[in-house]
N, C-alpha and C positions, 0 to 999 in steps of 0.2 A: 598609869598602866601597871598592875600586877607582873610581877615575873615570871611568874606560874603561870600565864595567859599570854605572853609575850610572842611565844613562837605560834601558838596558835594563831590570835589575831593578825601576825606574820606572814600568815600560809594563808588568811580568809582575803587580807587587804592584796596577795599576789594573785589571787584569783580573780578579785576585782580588776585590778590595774589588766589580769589578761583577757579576762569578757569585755574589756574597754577597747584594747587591741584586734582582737574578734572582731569587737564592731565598726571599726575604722576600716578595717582589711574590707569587709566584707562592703562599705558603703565604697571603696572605689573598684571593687567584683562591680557592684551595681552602678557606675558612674563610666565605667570603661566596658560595659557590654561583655563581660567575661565570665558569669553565674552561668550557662549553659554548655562551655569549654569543656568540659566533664562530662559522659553523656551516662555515666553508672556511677555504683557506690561499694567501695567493697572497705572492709574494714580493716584489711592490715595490706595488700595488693596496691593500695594505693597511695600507701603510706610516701613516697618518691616518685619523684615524677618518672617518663620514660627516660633510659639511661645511652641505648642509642638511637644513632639515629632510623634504623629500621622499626626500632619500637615506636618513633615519633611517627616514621609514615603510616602502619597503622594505627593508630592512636589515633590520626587524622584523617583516615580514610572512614574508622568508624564516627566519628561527629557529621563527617557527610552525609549519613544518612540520616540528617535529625533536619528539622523546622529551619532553625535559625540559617546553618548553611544554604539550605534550598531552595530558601525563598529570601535570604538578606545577601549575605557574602558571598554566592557565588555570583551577584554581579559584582561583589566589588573587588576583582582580582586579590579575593584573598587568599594566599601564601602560607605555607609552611609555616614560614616564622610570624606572620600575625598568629596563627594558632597559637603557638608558643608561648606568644604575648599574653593575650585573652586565657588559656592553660594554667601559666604561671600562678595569675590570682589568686582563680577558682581554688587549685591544687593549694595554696597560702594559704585560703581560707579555712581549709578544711584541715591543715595540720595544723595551725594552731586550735581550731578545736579537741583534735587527737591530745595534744599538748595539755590544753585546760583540764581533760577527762582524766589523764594519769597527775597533775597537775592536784588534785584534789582526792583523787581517791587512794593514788600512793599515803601522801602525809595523812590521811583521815584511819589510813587499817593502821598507820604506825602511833597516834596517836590514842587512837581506842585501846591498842596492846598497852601502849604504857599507863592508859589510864590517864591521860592528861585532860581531858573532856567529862563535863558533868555530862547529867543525862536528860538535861532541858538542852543544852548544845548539840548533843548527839542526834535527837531528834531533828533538829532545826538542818544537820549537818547531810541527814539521810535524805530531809525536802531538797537542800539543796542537788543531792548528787541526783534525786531524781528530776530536777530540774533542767538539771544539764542532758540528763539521758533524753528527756523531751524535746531541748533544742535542738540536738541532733536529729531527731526524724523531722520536726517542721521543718530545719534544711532542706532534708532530701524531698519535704514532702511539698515544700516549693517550689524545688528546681522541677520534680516529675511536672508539674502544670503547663512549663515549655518546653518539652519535649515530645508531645503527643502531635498537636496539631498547628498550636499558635507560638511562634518563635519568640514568645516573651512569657515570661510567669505573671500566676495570676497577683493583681495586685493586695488583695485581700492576704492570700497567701505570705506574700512579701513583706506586708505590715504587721502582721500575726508572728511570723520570724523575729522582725526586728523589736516589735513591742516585750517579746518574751523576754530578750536578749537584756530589754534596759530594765525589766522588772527584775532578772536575775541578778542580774546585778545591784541594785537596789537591796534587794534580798540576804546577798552577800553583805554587803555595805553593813546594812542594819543588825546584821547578827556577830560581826563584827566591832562593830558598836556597843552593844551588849556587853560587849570583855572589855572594853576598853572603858566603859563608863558604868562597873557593877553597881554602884550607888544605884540609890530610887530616889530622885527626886519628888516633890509633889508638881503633880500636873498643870498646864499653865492652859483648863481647860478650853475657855477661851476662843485664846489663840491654837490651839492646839487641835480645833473644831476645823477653823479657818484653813490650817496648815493641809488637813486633810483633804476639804474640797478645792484645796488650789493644785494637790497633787492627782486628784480626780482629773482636773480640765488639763492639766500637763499630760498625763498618760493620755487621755485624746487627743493632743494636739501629736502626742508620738504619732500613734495611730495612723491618724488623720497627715504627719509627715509620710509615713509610709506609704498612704496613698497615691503621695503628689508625686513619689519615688517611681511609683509602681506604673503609674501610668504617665509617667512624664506630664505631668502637668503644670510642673514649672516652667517650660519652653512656651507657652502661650500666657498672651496677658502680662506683659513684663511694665506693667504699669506702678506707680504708688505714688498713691493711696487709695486713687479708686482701679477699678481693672480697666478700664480703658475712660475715653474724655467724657466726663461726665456721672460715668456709671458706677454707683457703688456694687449691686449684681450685676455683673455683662446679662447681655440680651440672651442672648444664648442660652442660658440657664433658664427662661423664662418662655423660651420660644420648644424645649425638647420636650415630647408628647411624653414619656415615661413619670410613672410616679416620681413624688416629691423624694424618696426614699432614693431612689435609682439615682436623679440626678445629683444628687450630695453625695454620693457611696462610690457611684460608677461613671460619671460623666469628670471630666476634666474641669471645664470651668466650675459647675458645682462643687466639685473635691476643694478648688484651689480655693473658691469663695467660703468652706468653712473653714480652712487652715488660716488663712488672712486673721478671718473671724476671730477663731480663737484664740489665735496669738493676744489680739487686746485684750479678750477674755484674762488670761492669765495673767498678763502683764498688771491688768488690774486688783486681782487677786491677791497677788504678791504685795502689790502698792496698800492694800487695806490692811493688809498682813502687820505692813510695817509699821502704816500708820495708827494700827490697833495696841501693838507692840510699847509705844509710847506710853501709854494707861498701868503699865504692871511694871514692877522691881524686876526686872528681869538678872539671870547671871551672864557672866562674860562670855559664856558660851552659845547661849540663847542668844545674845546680841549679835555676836558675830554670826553668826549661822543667818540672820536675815538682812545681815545688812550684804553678806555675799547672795543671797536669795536678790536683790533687789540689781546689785551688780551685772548679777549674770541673766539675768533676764534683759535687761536695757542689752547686755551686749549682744543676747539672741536672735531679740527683734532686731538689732541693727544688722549682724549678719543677715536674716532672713529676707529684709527687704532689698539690701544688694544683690544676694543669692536670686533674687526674683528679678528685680530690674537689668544683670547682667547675663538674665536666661542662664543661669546654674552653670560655670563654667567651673572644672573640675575641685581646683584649689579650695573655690567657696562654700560649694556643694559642700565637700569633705569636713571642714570649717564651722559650718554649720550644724554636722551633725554633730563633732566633734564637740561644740559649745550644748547641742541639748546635753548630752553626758555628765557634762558640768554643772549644768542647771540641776537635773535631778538629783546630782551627789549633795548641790547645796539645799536642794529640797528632802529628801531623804534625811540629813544630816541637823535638821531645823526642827524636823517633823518628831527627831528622835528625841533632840533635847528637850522639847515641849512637851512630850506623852511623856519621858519615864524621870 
């Protein structure tokens, strides 16, 4: 590492590690029923939660009139202090984004003044910030989907948020990289073809994780290896009048039946990866980057299939997403050493 790139790459790897943080907060908002606690968005008003308690009853009086209470929690004797609870999160989630956003654009104007940043970074540096400015409205522009009518946000919505989140990250990761590994190597095309379409079927399997989020579709079919006795498709999927599109996209079992799917998909990907790997002089860095590629995927799939079989209990849930983060930094970080 350059010392002249030291605090930079500093400030790009704390950014990462807090889009990492974002995303963990945010998967138990969505694991604890608490993404809809918030019923607006104001950009500095909301910065603290409410401070007494009369601000808390109205805070609570206005979520009443919204979907989720009206039709979920006011049978379920929910209280004050469950708001609070479910509140917490939501309000977590969203200051550590406030966080991320000075987080990045503080160090970036003091950086630019001293001139610390070339101007292939700079550029990379302005995608990221508007990156970030993007993830904030698909936030809000998820949450607005259960607020109107249906007391749950839309799934697609859901997964378009969180997919953003682990490209952003990725994005980070990679330009980050950049400073810390200025050399060019020559390309290990190759493999480096391969690295791509494995990170192809990874982002769909985010995706497509998003789905199973969005629509709960890990609570049904808590089966493996097939979805229930016998059936590698449950019937279900087979038996729903909507195009073949609709039930992959929008039906539960269809969602959960291409997530299954493409878990092996990937897992296989990786496994060619490695096994192709074999064939070339590769460096220590290249080495290691797919033998943690290979690691972290066994450990994913194994999470995923307990996360399934003990119907998503919150720990594993978490866990689970926790472990793709990891997968993709070892994919991102594989992908780099191979291209440059």
């Amino acid at each position: 590492m350059k010392n002249k790139n030291k605090s930079v790459i500093i400030w790009l790897l704390s950014g990462c590690f807090l889009v990492f943080v974002m995303v963990v907060v945010g998967g138990i908002t969505r694991l604890t029923n608490s993404g809809l606690s918030m019923t607006d968005w104001h950009l500095v008003t909301d910065t603290f939660p409410p401070l007494t308690e009369a601000k808390w009853q109205e805070t609570f009086e206005r979520y009443k009139q919204f979907p989720e209470y009206k039709k979920i929690n006011i049978h379920n004797n929910f209280t004050l202090e469950d708001y609070k609870f479910i509140y917490f999160w939501e309000w977590f989630h969203r200051f550590i984004g406030r966080i991320i956003g000075m987080v990045f654009l503080i160090p970036f104007i003091y950086f630019l003044i001293k001139k610390r940043l070339s101007s292939e970074t700079i550029k990379k540096c302005v995608v990221l910030l508007g990156m970030g400015a993007l993830q904030g409205f698909l936030g809000w522009f998820m949450v607005r989907s259960g607020l109107i009518d249906n007391p749950d946000v839309s799934h697609f919505r859901l997964s378009l948020h969180l997919t953003f989140a682990f490209i952003t990250f990725a994005y980070t990761l990679w330009v980050a990289l950049d400073l810390i590994y200025p050399e060019r190597n020559t390309p290990v095309l190759p493999l480096r073809n391969i690295a791509r379409y494995a990170l192809v079927f990874l982002l769909i399997q985010i995706i497509y994780g998003g789905f199973v989020a969005g629509l709960n579709a890990g609570l049904i079919h808590n089966h493996w290896p097939l979805m229930s006795d016998g059936q590698f498709l449950h019937e279900s999927v087979l038996l729903e009048k909507d195009s073949w599109l609709l039930r992959l996209t929008e039906g539960k079992s269809g969602v959960q039946f291409v997530h299954r799917t493409m878990a092996y998909i990937v897992v296989g990907m990786i496994l060619f990866l490695a096994f192709k790997s074999h064939k070339f002089d590769l460096t220590k860095d290249q080495k290691s980057g797919i033998t943690a590629l290979v690691v972290m995927v066994f450990l994913q799939f194994g999470l995923g299939v307990f996360t399934l079989l003990y119907s998503v209990p919150l720990w594993l849930g978490l866990t689970h997403q926790i472990m793709a983060f990891f997968l993709l930094t070892a994919m991102t970080y594989t992908l780099h050493r191979l291209a440059k």
